[in-house]
LOVEX-328734 format. One record per residue: x, y, z of N, C-alpha, C in turn. Coordinates in Angstrom, 1 decimal. Layout:
N
   n.xx   n.yy   n.zz  ca.xx  ca.yy  ca.zz   c.xx   c.yy   c.zz
      X      Y      Z      X      Y      Z      X      Y      Z
...
END
This chain:
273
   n.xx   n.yy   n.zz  ca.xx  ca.yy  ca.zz   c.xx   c.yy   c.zz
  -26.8   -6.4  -10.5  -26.0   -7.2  -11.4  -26.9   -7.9  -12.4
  -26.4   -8.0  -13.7  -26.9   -8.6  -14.6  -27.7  -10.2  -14.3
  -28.5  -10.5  -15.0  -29.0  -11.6  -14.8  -28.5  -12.5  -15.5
  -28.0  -13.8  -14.9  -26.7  -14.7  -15.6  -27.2  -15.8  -15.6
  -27.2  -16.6  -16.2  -27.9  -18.5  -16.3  -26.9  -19.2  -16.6
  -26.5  -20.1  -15.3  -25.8  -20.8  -15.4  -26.3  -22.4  -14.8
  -25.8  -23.6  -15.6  -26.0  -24.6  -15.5  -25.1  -25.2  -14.8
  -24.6  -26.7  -14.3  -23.9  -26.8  -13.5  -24.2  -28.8  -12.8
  -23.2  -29.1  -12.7  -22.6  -31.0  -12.4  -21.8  -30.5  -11.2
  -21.9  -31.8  -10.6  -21.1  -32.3   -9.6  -20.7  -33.2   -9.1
  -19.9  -34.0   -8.6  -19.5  -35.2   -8.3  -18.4  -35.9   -7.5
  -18.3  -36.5   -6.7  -17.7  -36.7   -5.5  -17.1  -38.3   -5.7
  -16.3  -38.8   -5.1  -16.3  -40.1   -5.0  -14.3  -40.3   -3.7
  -15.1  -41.5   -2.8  -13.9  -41.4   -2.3  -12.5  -42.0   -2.4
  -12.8  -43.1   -3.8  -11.6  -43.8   -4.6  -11.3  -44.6   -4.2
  -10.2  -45.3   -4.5   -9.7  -46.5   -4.5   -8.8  -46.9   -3.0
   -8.7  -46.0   -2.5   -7.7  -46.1   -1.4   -8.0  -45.7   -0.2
   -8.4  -44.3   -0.1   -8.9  -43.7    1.1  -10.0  -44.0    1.7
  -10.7  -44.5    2.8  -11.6  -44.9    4.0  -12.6  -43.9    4.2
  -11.9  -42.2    4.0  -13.4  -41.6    4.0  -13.0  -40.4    3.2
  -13.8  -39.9    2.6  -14.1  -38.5    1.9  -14.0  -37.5    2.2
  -12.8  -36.9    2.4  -12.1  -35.6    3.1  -12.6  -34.3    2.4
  -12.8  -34.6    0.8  -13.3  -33.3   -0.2  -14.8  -33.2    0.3
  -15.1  -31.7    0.2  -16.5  -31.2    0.3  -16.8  -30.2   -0.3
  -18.2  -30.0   -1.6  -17.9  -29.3   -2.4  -19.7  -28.3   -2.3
  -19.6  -26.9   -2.8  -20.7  -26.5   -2.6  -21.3  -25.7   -4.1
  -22.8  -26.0   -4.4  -22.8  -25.6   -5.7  -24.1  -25.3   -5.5
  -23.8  -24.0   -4.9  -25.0  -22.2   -4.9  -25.4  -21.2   -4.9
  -25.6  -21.4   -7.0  -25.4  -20.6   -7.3  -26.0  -19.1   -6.8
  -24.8  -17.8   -7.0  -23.8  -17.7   -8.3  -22.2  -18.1   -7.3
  -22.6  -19.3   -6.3  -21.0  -19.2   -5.7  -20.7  -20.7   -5.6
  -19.6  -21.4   -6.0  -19.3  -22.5   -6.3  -18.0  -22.9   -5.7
  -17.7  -23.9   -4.9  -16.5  -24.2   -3.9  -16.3  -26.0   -4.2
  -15.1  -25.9   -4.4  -14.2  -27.5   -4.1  -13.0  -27.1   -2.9
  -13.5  -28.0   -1.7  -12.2  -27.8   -0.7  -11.5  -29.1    0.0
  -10.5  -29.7   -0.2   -9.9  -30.5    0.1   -9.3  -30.9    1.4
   -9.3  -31.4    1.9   -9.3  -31.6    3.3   -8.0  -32.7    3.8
   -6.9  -31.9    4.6   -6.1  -32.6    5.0   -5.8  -33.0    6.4
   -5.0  -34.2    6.3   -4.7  -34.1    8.1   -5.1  -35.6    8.5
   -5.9  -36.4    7.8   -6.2  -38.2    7.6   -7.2  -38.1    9.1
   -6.1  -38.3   10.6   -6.9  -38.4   11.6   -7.2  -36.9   12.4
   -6.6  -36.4   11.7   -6.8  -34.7   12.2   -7.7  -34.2   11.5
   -8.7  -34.7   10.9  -10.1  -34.9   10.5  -10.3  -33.4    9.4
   -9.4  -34.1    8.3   -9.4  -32.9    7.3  -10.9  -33.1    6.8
  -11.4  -33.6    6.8  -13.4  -33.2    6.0  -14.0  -32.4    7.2
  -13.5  -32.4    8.5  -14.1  -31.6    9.1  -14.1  -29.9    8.6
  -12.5  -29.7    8.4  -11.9  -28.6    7.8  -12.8  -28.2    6.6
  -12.7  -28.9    5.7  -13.4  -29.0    4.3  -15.0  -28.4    4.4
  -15.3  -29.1    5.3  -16.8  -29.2    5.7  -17.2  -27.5    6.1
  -16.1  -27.0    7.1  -16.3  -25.6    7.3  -16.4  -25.0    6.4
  -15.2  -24.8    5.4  -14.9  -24.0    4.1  -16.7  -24.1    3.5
  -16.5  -24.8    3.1  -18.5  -25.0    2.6  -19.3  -24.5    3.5
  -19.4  -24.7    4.5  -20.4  -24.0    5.3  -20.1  -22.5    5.0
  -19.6  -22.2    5.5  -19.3  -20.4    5.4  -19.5  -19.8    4.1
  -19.4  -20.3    3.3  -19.3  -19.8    1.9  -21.0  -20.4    1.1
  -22.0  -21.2    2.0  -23.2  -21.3    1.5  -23.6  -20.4    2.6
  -23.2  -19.9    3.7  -23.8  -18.9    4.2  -23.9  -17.5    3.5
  -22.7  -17.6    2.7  -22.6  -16.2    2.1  -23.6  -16.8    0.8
  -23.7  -17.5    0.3  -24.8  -17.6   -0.4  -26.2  -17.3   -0.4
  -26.5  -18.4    1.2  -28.4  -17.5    1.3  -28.0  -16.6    2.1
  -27.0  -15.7    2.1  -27.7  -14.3    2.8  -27.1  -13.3    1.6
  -26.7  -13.7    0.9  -26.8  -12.4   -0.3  -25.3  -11.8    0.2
  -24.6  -11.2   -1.0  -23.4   -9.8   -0.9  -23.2   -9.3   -1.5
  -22.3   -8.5   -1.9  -22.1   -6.8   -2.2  -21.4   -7.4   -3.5
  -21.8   -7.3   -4.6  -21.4   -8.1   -5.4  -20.2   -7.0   -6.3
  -20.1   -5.7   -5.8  -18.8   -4.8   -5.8  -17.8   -5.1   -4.7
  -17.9   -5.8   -3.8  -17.2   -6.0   -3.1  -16.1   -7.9   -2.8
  -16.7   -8.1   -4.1  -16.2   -9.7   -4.5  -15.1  -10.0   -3.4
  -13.8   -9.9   -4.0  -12.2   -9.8   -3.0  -12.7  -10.0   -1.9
  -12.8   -8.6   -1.5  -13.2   -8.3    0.3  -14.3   -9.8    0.6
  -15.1   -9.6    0.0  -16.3  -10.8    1.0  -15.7  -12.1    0.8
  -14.9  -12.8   -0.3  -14.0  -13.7    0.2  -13.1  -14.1    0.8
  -11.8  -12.8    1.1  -11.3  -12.9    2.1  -11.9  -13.1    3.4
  -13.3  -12.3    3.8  -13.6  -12.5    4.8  -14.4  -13.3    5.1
  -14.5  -14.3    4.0  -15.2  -15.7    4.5  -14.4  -16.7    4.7
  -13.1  -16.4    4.0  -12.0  -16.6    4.3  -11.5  -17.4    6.0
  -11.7  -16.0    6.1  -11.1  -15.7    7.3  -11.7  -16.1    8.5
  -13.0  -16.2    8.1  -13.9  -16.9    9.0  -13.7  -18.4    9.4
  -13.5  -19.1    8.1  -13.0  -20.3    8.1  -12.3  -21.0    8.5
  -11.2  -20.0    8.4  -10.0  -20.4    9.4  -10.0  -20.4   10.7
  -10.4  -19.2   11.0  -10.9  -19.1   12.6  -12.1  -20.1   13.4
  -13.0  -20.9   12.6  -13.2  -22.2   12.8  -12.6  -23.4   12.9
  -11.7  -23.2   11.9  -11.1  -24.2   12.1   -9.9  -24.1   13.2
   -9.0  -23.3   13.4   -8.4  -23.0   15.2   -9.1  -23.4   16.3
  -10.4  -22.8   16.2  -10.9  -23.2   17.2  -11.3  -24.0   17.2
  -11.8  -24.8   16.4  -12.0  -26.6   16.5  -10.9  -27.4   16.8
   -9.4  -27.0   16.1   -8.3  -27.9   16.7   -8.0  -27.5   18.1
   -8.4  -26.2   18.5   -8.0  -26.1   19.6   -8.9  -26.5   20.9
  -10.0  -26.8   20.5  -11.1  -28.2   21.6  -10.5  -29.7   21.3
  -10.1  -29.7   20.2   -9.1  -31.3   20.2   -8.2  -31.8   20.8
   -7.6  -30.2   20.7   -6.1  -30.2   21.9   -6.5  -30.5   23.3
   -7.6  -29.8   23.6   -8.2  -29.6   24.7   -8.4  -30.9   25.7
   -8.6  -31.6   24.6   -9.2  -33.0   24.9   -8.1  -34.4   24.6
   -7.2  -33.3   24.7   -6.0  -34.8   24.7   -5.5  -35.0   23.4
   -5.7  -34.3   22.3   -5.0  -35.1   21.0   -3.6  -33.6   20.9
   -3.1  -34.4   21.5   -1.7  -33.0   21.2   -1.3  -33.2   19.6
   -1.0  -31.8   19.5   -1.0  -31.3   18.2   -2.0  -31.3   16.8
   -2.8  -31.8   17.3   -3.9  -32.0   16.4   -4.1  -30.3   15.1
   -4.2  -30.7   14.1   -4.7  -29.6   13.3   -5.0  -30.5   11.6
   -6.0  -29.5   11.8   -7.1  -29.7   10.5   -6.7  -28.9    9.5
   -7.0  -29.2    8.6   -6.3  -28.2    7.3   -7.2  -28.5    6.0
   -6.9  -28.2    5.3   -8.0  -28.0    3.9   -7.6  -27.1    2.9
   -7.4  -27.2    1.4   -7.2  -26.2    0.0   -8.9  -25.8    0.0
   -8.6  -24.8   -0.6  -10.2  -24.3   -1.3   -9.8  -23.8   -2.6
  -10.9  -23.7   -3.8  -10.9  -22.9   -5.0  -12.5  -22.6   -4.6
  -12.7  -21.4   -5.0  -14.0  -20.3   -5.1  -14.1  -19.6   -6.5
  -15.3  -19.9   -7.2  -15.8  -19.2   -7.8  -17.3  -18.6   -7.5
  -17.5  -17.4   -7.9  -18.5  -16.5   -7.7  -18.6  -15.2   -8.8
  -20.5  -15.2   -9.0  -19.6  -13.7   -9.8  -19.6  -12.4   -9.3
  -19.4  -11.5   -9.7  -19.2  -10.0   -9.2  -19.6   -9.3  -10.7
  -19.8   -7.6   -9.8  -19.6   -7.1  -11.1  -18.3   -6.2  -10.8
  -17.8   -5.6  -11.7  -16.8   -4.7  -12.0  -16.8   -4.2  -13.6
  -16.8   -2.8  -13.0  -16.7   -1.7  -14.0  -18.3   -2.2  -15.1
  -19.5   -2.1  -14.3  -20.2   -2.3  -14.9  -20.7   -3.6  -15.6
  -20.1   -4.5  -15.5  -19.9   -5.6  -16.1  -19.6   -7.2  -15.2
  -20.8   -7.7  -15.0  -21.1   -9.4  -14.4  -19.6  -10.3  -14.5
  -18.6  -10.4  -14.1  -17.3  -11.3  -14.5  -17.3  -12.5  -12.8
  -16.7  -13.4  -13.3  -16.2  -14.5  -12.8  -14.8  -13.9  -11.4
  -15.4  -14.1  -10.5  -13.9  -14.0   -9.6  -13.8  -15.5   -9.1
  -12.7  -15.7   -9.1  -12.1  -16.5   -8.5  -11.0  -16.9   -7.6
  -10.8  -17.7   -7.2  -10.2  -17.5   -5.6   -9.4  -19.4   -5.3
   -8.1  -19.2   -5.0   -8.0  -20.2   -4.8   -6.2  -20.4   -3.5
   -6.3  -21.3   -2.5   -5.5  -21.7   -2.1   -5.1  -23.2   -1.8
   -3.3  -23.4   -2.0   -3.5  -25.3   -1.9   -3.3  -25.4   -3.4
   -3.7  -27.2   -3.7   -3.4  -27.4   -5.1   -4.8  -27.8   -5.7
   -5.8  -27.4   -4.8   -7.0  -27.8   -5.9   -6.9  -26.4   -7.1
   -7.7  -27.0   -8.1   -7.3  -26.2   -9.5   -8.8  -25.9  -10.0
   -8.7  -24.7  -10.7   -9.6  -24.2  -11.3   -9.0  -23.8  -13.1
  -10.1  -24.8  -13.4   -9.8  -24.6  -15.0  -11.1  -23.8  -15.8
  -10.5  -23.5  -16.9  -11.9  -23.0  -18.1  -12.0  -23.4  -19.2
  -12.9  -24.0  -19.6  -12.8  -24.4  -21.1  -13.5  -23.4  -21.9
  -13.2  -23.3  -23.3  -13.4  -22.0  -23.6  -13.1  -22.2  -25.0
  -14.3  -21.6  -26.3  -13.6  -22.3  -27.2  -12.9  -23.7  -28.1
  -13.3  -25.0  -27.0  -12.5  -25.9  -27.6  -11.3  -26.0  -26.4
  -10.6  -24.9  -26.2   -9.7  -25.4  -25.3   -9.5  -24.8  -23.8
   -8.7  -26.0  -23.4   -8.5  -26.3  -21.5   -7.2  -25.4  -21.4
   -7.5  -24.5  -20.1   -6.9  -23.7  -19.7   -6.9  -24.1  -18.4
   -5.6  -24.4  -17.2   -5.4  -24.0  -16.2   -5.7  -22.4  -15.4
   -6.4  -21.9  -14.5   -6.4  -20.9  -14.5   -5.7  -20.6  -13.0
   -6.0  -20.9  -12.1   -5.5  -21.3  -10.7   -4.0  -21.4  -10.6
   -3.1  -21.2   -9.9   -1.4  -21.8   -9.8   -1.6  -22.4   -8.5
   -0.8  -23.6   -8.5   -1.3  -24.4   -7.1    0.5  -23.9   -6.4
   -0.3  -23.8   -5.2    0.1  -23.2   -4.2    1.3  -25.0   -3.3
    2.5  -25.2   -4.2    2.7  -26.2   -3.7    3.8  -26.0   -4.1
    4.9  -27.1   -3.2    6.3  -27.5   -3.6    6.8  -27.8   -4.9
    6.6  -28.4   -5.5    6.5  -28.8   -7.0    6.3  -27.8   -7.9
    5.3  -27.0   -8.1    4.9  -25.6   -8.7    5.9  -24.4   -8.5
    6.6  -24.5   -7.0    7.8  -23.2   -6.8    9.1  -23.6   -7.6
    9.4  -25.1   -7.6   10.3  -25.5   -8.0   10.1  -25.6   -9.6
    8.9  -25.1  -10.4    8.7  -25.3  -11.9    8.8  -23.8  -12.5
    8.4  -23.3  -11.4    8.7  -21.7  -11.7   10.0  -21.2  -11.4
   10.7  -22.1  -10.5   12.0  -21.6  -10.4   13.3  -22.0  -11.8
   12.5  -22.7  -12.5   13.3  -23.9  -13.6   14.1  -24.6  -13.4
   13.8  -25.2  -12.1   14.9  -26.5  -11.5   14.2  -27.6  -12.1
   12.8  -27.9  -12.0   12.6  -28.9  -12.8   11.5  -28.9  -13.6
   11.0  -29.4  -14.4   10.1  -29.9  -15.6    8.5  -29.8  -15.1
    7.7  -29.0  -15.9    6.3  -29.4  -15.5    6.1  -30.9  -15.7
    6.7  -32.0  -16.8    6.3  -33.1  -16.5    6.6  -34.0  -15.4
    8.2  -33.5  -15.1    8.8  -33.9  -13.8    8.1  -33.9  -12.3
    7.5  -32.7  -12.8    6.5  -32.0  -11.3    5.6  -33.4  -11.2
    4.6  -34.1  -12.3    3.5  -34.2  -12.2    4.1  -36.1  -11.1
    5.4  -35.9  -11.4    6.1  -37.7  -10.1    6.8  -37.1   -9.5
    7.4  -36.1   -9.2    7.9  -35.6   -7.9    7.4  -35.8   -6.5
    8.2  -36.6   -5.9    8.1  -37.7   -4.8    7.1  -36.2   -3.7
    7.4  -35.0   -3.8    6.7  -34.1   -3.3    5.4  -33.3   -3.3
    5.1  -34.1   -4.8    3.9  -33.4   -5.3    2.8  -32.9   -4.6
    2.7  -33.8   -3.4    1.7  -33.4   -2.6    2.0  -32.6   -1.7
    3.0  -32.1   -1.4    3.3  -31.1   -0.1    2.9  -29.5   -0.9
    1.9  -28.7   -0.2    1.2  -27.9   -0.3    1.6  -26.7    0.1
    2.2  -25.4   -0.1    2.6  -24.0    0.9    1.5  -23.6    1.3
    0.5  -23.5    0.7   -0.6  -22.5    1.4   -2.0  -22.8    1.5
   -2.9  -23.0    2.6   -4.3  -23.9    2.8   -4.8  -23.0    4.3
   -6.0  -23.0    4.3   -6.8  -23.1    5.5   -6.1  -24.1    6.4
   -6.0  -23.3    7.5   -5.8  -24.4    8.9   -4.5  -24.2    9.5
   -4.0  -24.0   10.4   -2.6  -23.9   11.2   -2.6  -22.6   11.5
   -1.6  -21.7   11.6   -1.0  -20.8   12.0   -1.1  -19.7   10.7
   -1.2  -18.3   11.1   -0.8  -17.2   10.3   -1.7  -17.1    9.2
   -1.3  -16.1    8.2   -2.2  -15.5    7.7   -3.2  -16.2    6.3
   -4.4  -15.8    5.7   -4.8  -16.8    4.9   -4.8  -15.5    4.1
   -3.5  -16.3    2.9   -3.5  -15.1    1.2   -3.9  -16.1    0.5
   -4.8  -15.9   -0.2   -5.3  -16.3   -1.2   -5.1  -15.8   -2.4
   -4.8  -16.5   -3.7   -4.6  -15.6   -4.8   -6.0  -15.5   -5.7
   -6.5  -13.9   -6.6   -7.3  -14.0   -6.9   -7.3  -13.9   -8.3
   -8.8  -14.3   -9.7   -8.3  -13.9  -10.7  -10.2  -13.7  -11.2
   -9.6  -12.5  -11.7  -11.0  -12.2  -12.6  -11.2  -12.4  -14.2
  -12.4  -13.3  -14.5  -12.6  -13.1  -15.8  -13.9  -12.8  -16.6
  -13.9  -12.7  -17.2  -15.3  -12.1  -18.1  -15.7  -13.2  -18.6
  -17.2  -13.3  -18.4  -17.8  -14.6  -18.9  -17.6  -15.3  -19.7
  -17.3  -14.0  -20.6  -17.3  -14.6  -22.2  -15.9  -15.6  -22.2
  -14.9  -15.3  -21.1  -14.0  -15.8  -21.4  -13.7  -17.2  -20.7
  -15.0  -17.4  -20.4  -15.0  -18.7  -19.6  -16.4  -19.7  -19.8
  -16.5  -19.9  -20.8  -17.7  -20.7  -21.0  -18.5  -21.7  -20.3
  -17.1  -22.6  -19.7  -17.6  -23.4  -18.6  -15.7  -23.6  -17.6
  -16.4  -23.3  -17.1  -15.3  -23.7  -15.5  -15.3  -25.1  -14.9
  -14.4  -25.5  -14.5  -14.3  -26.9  -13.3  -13.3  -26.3  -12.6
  -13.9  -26.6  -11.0  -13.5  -26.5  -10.2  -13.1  -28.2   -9.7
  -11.6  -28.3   -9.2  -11.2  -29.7   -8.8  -10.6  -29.8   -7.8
  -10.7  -31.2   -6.8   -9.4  -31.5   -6.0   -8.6  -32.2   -6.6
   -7.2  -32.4   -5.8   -6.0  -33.3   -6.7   -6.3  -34.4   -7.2
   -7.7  -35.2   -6.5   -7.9  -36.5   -7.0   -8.1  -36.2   -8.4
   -7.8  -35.2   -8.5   -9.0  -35.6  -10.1   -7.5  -35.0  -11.1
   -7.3  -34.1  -10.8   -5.7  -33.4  -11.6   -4.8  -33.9  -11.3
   -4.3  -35.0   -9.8   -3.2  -35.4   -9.8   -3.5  -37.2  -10.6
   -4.6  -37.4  -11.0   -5.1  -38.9  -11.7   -5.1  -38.9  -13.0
   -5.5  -37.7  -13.8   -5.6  -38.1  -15.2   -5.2  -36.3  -15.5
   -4.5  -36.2  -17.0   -3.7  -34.9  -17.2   -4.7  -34.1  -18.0
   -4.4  -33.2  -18.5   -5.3  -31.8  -18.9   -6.0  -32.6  -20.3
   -5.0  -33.4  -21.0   -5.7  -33.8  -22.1   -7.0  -34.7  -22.1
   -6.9  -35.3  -20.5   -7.6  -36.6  -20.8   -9.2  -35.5  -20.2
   -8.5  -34.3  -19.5  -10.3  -33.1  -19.1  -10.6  -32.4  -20.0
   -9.6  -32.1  -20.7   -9.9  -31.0  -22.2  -10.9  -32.3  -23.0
  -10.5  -33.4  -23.2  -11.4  -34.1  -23.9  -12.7  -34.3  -23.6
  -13.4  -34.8  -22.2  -14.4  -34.8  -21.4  -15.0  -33.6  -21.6
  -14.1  -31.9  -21.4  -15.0  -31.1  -21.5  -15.7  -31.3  -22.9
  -14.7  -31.4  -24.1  -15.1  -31.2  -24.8  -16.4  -32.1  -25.4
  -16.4  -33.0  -25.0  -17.3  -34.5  -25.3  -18.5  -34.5  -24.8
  -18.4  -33.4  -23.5  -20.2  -33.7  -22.2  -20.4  -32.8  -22.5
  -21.4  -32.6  -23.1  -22.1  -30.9  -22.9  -22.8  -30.9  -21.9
  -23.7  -31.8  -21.1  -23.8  -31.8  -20.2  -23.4  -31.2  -19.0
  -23.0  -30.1  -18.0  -22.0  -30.2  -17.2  -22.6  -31.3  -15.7
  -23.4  -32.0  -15.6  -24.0  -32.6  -14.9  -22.9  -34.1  -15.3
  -23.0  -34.3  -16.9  -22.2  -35.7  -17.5  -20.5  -35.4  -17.1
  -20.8  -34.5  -17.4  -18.6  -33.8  -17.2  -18.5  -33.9  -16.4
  -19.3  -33.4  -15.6  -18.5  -33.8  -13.6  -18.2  -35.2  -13.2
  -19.4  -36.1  -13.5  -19.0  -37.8  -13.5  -18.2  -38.1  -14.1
  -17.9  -37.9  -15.8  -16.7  -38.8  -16.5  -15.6  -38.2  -15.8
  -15.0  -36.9  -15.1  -14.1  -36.6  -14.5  -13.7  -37.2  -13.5
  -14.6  -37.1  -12.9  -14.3  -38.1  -11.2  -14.3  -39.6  -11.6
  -15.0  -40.4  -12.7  -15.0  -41.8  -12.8  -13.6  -42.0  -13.6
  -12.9  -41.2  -14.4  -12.4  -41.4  -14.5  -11.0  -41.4  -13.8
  -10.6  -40.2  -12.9   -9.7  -40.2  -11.8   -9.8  -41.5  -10.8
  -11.0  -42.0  -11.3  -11.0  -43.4   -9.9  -10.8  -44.3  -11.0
  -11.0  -44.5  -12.0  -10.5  -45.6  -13.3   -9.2  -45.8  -13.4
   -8.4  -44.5  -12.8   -6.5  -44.4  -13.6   -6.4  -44.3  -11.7
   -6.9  -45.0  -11.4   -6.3  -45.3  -10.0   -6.8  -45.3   -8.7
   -7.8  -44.2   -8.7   -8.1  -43.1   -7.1   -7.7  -43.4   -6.1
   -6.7  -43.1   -6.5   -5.1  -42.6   -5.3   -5.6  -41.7   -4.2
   -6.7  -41.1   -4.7   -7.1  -40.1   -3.4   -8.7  -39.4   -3.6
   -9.2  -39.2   -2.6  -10.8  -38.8   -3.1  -10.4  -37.3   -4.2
  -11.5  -38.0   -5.1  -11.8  -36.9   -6.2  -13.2  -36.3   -5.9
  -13.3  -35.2   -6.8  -14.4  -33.8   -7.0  -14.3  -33.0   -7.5
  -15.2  -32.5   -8.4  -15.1  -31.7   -9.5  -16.9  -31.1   -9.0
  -16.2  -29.5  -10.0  -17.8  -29.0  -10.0  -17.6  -28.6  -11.4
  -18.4  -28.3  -12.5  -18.5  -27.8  -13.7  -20.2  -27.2  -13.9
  -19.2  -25.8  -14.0  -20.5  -24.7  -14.4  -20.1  -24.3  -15.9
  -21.7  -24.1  -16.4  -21.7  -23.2  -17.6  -22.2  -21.7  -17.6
  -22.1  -21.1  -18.6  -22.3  -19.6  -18.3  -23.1  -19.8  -20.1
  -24.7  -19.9  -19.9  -25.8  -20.3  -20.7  -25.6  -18.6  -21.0
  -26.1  -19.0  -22.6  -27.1  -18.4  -23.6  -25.9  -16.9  -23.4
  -24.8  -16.8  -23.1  -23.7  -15.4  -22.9  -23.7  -14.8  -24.6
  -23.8  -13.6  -25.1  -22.8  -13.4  -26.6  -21.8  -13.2  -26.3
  -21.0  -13.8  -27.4  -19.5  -13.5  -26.8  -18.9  -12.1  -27.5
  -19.3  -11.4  -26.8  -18.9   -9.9  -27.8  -18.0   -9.1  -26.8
  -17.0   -9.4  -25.6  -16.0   -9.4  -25.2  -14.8  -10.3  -25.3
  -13.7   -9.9  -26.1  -12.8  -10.8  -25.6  -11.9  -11.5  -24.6
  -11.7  -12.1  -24.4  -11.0  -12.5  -23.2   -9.3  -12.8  -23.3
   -8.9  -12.1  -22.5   -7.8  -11.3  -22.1   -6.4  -12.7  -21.6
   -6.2  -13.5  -22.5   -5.2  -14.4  -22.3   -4.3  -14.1  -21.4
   -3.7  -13.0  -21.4   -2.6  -12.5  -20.4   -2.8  -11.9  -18.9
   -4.2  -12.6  -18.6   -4.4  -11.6  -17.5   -4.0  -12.7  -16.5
   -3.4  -11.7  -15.2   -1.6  -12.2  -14.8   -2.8  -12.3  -13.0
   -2.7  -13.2  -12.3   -3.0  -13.9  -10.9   -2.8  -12.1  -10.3
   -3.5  -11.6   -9.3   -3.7  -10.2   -9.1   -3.5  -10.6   -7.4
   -3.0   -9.9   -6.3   -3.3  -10.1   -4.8   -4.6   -9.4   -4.4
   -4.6   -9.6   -3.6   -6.3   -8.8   -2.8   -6.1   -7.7   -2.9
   -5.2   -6.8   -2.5   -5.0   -5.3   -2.6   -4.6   -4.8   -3.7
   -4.4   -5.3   -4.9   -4.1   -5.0   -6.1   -5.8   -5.4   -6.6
   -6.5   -6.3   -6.4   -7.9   -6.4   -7.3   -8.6   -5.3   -6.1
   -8.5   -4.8   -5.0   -9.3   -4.3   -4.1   -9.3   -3.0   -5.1
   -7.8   -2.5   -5.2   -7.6   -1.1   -5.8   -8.3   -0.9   -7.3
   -8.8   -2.4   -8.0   -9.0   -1.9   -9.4  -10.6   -1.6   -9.5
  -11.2   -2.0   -8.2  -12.9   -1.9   -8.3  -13.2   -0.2   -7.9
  -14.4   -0.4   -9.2  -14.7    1.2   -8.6  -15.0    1.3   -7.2
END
């Protein structure tokens, strides 16, 4: 795989309300993770904490970087099955019903069709954005109540953002059944710098107030702070975290493909040579 230089911020904080810091985030490179951690006494950072572990393991031991999809699902999957078996020593020990739970977003790169691109990976409502050009792009669909009901056009993306439900989540590491993740590939060029976030940070301040920050920090070490300082300024209703990578010294002599549509595992499995 091509040789890629990427720069890269981070930043954490547990905000204004909550007692401990349930987000855990991992940033090594070329693989980059925000995972959010639910469950308060069902010890969602423990959850969180796995997600990061497994996925810095796939880090120092290297992988098949034609096989992007596949090695995330199956780090995936690993995760999960940590985390069962952790709730299920809790059970063990007297906390009935106990379960850990956690969102993840994953970025890493791969090649495909000859060519170094961005995969990404996300379940839950942490969000993965790109700036690009000047402008902030959502790239991620959060995997939540609010989001089904905005796609359904019952109600308003502004509606969504105080819908008394905002926070109730369809799909995350932890509980029962299967872990789908949705995946999305892009070409460097089309992604200049990425942030990866938890809700503290997207459900506290709106795209204009990150589009501005990206645009302002060139830094991505300064952009990760003003992001998180400021989701704890406009409230911190909930621990925030952000990671922001850049993709150094790229020509942009591919374009990037505005319409390229969220893909499932077996649909991006089938498009790799």
């Amino acid at each position: 795989m091509t040789g890629v230089e990427l720069h890269h911020g981070a930043a954490s904080d547990v905000g204004k309300v909550r007692e401990v810091n349930e987000d855990s985030f991992l940033v090594a490179p070329p693989v980059f993770v925000v995972a959010d951690g639910m469950g308060g006494h069902d010890r969602g950072d423990v959850a969180s904490r796995i997600v990061v572990e497994e996925f810095a393991r796939l880090a120092d031991e290297g992988y098949d970087h034609l096989r992007g999809p596949e090695i995330v699902a199956e780090t995936l999957r690993e995760a999960q099955a940590r985390i069962a078996a952790y709730d299920d020593e809790q059970r063990a020990r007297g906390a009935a019903d106990f379960s850990a739970g956690t969102t993840a977003v994953v970025a890493l790169l791969i090649e495909q069709s000859r060519e170094t691109k961005w995969l990404l990976a996300n379940l839950g409502d942490s969000r993965i954005y790109r700036f690009n050009e000047g402008v902030l792009e959502q790239v991620s669909v959060d995997h939540s109540v609010v989001q089904e009901l905005v796609e359904a056009g019952v109600i308003t993306a502004d509606a969504a953002a105080v819908h008394p439900e905002r926070h109730v989540i369809t799909r995350a590491l932890g509980g029962e059944g299967p872990v789908e993740a949705d995946y999305f590939v892009l070409p460097l060029s089309g992604a200049e710098r990425l942030m990866l976030c938890s809700d503290g940070v997207s459900g506290m301040i709106d795209d204009a107030v990150i589009g501005h920050i990206m645009a302002t920090a060139s830094d991505p070490r300064d952009a990760a702070d003003r992001v998180v300082a400021a989701a704890v300024e406009a409230g911190g209703a909930d621990n925030a975290t952000a990671v922001v990578v850049d993709v150094v010294g790229l020509a942009d002599d591919r374009p990037y493909d505005s319409d390229a549509q969220r893909v499932s595992l077996e649909q991006k499995l089938g498009a790799l040579p």
